[in-house]
C-alpha positions in Angstrom: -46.7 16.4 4.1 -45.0 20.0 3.9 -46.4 21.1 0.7 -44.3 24.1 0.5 -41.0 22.6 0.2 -41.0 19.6 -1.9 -37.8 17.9 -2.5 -36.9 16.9 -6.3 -33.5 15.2 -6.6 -31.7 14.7 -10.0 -29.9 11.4 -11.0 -26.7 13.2 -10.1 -27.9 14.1 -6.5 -29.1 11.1 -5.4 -25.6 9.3 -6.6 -23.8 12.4 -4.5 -26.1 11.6 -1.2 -26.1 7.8 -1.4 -21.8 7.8 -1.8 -21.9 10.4 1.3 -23.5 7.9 3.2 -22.1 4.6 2.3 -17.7 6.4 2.6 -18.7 6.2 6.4 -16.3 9.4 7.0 -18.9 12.5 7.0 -20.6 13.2 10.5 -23.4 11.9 12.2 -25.7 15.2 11.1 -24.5 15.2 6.9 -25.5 11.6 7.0 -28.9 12.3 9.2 -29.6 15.5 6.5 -28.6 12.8 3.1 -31.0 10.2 4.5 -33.9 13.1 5.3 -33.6 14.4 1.4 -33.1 10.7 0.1 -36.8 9.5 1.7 -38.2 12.8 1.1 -37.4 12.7 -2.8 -40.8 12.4 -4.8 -42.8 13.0 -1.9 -42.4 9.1 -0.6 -42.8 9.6 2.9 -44.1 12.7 5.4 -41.9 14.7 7.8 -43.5 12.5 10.6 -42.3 9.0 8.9 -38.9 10.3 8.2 -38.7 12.1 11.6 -40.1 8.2 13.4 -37.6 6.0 10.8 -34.6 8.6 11.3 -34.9 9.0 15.0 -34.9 12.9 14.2 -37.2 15.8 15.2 -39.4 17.3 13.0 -38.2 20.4 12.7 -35.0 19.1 11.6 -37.0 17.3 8.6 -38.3 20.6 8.0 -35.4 22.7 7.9 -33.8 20.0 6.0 -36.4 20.6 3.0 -36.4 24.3 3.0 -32.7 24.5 2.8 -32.8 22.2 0.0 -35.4 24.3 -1.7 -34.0 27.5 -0.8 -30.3 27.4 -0.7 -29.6 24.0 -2.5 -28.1 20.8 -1.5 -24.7 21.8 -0.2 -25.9 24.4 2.0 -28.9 21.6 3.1 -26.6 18.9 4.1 -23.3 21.0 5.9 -23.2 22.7 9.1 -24.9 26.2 9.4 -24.7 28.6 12.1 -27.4 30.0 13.5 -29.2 33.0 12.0 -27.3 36.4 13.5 -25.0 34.0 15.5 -21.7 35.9 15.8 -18.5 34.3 15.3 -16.0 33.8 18.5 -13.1 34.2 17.1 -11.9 36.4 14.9 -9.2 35.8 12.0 -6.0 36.6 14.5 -7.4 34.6 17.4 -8.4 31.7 15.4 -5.2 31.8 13.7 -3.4 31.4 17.6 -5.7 29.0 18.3 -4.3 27.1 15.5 -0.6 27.8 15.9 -1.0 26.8 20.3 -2.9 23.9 19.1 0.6 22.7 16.8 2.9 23.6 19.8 4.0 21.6 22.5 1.8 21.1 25.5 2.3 22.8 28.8 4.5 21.0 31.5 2.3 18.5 33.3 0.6 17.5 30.2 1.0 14.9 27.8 -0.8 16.5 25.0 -3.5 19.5 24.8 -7.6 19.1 25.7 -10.1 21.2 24.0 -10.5 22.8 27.9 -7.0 24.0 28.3 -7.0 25.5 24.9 -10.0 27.2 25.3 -8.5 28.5 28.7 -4.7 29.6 27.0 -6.8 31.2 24.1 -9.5 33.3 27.0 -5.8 33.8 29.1 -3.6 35.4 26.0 -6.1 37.0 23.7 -9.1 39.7 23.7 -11.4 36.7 24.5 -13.1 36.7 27.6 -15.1 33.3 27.0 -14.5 30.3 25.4 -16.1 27.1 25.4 -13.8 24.0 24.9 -17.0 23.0 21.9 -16.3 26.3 20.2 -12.5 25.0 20.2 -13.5 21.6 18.7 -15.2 23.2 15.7 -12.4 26.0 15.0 -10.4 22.8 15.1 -12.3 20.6 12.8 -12.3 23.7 10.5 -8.4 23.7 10.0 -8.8 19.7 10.4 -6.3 19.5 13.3 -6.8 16.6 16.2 -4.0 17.8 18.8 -5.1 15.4 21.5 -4.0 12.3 18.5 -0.1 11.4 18.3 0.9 9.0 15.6 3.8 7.0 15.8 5.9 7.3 12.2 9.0 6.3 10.8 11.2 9.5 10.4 14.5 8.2 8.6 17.2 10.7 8.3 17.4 10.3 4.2 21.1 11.1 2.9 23.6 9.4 0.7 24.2 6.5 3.3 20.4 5.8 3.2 20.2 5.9 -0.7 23.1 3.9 -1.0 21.5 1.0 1.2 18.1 1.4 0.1 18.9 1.4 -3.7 21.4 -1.7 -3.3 18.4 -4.0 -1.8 15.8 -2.6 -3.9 18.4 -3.7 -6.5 18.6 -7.3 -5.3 15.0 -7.8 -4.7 14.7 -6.5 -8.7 17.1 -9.8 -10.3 14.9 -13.1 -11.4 15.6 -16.2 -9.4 19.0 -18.1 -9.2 18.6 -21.0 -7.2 22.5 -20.7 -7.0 22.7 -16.6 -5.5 19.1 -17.0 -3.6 18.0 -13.4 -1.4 17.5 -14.2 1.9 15.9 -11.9 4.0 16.0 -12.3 7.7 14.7 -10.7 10.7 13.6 -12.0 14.4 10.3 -11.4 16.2 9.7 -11.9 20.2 7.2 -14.2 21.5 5.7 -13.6 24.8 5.0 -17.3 26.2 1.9 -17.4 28.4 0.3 -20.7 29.9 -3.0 -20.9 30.7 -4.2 -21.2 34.8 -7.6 -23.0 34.0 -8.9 -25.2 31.1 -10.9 -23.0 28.7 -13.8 -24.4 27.3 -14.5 -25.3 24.0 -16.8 -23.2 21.6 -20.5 -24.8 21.0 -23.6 -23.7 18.9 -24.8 -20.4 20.2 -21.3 -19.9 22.0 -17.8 -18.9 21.6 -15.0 -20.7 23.3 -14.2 -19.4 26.7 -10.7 -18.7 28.3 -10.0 -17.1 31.3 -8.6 -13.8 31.8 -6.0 -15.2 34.3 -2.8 -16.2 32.8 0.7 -17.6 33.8 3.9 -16.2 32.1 6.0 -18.8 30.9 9.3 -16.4 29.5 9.8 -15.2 26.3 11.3 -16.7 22.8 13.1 -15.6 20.2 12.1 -16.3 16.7 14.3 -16.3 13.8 12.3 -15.9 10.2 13.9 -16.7 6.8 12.4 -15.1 3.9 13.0 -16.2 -0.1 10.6 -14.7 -1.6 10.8 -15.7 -5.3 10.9 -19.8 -4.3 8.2 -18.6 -2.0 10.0 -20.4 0.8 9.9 -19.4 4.2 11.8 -21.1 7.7 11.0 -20.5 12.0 13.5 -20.9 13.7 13.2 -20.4 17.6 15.4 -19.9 20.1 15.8 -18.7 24.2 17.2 -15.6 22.9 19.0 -13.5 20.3 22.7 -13.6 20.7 26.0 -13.7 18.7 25.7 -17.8 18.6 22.5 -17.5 18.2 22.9 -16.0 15.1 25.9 -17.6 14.1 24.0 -21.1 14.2 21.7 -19.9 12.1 24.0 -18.9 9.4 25.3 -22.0 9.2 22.0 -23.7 9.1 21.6 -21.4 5.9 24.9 -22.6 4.5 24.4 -26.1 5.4 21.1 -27.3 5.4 18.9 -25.0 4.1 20.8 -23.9 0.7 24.2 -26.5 0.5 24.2 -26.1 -3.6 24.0 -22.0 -3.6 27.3 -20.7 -4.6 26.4 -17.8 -2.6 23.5 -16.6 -0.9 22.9 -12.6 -0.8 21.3 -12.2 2.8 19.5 -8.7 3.4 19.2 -7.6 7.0 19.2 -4.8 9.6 21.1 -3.5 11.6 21.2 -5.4 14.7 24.9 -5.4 16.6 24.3 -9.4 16.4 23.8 -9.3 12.5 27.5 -9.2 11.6 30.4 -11.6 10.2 32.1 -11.1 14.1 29.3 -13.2 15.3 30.6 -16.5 13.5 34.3 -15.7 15.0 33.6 -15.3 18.4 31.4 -19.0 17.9 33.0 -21.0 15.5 37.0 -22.0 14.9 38.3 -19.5 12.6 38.7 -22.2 9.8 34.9 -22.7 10.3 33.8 -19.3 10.2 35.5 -17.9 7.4 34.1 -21.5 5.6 30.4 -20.0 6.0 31.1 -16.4 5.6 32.9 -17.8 2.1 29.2 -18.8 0.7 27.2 -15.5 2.6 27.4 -12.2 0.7 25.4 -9.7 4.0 23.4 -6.5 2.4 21.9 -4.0 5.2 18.9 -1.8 5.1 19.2 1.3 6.2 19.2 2.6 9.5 15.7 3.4 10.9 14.4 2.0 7.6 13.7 -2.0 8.3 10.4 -1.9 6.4 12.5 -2.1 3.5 13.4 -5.5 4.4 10.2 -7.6 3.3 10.8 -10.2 5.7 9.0 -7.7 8.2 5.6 -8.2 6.0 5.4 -12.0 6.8 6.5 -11.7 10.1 3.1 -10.1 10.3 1.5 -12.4 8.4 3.0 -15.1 10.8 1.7 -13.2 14.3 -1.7 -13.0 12.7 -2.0 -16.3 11.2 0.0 -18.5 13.9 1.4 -16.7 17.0 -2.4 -14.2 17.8 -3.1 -16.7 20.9 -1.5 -17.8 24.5 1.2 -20.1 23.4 3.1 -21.9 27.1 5.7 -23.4 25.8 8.9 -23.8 23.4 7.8 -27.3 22.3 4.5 -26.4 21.7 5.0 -22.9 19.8 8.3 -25.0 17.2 5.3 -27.3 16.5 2.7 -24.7 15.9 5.4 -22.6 13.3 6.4 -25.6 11.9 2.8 -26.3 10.9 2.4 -23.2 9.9 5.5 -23.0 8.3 4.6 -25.9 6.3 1.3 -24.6 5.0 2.8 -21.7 3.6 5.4 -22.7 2.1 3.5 -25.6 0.2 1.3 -23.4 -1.4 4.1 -21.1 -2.4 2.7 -18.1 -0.7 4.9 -15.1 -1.6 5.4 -11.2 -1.5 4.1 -8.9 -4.6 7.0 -6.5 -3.5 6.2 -3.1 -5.8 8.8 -0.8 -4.7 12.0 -0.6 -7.2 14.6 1.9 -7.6 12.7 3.9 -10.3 9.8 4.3 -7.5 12.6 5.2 -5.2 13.9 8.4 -6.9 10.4 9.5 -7.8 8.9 9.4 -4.4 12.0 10.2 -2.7 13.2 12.4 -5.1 13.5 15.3 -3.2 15.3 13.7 -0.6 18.2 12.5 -2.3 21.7 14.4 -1.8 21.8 18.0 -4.0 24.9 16.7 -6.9 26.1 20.0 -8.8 26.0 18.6 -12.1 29.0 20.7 -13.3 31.1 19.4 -10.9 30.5 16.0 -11.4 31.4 16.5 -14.8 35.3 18.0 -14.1 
């Protein structure tokens, strides 16, 4: 036992350490140095038992409890450099570091290394050696990753946008009326893929196996129909996703799924197949104005179809239904009608929490500038 640093934590401390290790975000070495205090406390266990249980060296337990003593738990837990270490960078070269790190990568590249920016930082600076782990730190510092890229909706938010967005968010808002129901609709692709050999079934001790040699068998279109407040749902599949395509399926809506509706507010985007022009250049005029009589269309805005919450169980349906090789049409309108089914009979629905209100706090700043005195005149 190292008698001359003896680790005491408070109530408070030990709550601090024990929520640093369960979050699962600090590093390997803040967790290691919580864990080394934690079985220290109250003299439970010796450098050697926390060094064997720890997988750590002893004169990392020991360092551990003298910072603790000496400099307190935040210094004893967080990275330190070395005694008389000297910094690499200064203030300016860190800081163009930083600002290479944020530009775009040279030609040839698809994004920067830690290498290559310890190479532009040694070529364009006072810096005559750099190592690409001395660029990883500086980096973690300012908490930049530029070897990630996350893909992200960017809409272009104006008074188009706000118009759409605020006229669905209006809909989804109004109790049901089985007589104006709010369809929302949206299509999904299917890759079909048929199996070459028999996989075999799953037993005690072992999962099912399936080989990693497949067949492709085409793709299908499927067609999802969303009313969320009868928590009602409809699959529809089809070879593809063309005018008739879509033109059949409004008159399914009409006709068979919602015959007593006066008129039925469908929400959609902005696919060139999702418009009335679909049902003229398929049905007899007499015909298509007939269904476009009962089907009142609302559009999401462009680059904004998450704001159509059809999207959210078309998820739901990949994950639950479609997440496995599927060869065939027949097989995969069996499998979504069973699934279909299941849903719908236990009136699985959306708790959709975004309303206007919502809209023009969070998005406040991106509405359209209105000079209030001219709106007035």
């Amino acid at each position: 036992m190292n008698v001359r640093y003896i680790v005491e934590l408070s109530d408070e401390e030990k709550e601090l350490l024990k929520q640093l290790i369960s979050k699962g975000k600090p590093s390997a070495r803040k967790v290691k140095r919580a864990n080394i205090l934690l079985m220290a406390d109250g003299r439970q266990h010796t450098d050697d038992e926390i060094a064997k249980a720890l997988s750590a060296g002893r004169s990392t337990v020991f360092r551990t409890r003298k910072r603790f003593v000496e400099e307190g738990l935040h210094n004893a837990i967080n990275e330190r450099g070395r005694p008389g270490g000297l910094r690499k960078l200064n203030a300016s070269q860190e800081a163009f570091l930083v600002a290479k790190a944020c530009s775009e990568p040279p030609k040839g590249r698809s994004r920067w290394t830690l290498q290559l920016l310890a190479d532009e930082v040694v070529a364009c600076t006072e810096v005559t050696e750099l190592s690409a782990d001395t660029v990883g730190r500086r980096l973690r510092d300012n908490e930049l990753k530029p070897w990630q890229k996350k893909m992200w909706c960017i809409p272009k938010v104006n008074a188009a946008f706000v118009t759409r967005m605020e006229d669905v968010l209006d809909l989804y808002a109004e109790p049901h009326d089985p007589k104006k129901p709010v369809v929302c609709i949206d299509e999904g692709l299917k890759q079909l893929v048929e199996e070459t050999r028999e996989p075999i079934p799953p037993k005690s001790g072992r999962p099912e196996r399936y080989d990693y040699e497949y067949r492709r068998a085409g793709t299908a279109n499927i067609y999802l129909l969303l009313d969320r407040l009868r928590g009602w749902r409809h699959a529809k599949v089809t070879e593809h996703k063309r005018n008739k395509d879509y033109a059949y399926l409004m008159r399914d809506l009409v006709d068979i799924h919602y015959p007593d509706a006066d008129v039925i507010r469908v929400v959609q985007d902005n696919l060139n197949t999702h418009k009335p022009e679909s049902l003229y250049v398929t049905f007899p005029p007499a015909e298509a104005r007939r269904i476009l009589r009962k089907l009142e269309f609302h559009y999401t805005p462009k680059h904004a179809s998450w704001l159509n919450m059809v999207e959210i169980e078309i998820g739901v349906m990949n994950r639950q239904c479609l997440d496995r090789r599927i060869g065939d049409f027949d097989t995969l309108r069996e499998e979504l009608a069973a699934w279909e089914a299941d849903r719908n009979a236990a009136g699985a629905t959306i708790n959709w929490m975004f309303d206007v209100d919502g809209a023009r706090t969070k998005l406040g700043r991106a509405y359209p500038e209105v000079n209030v005195s001219e709106s007035l005149r």
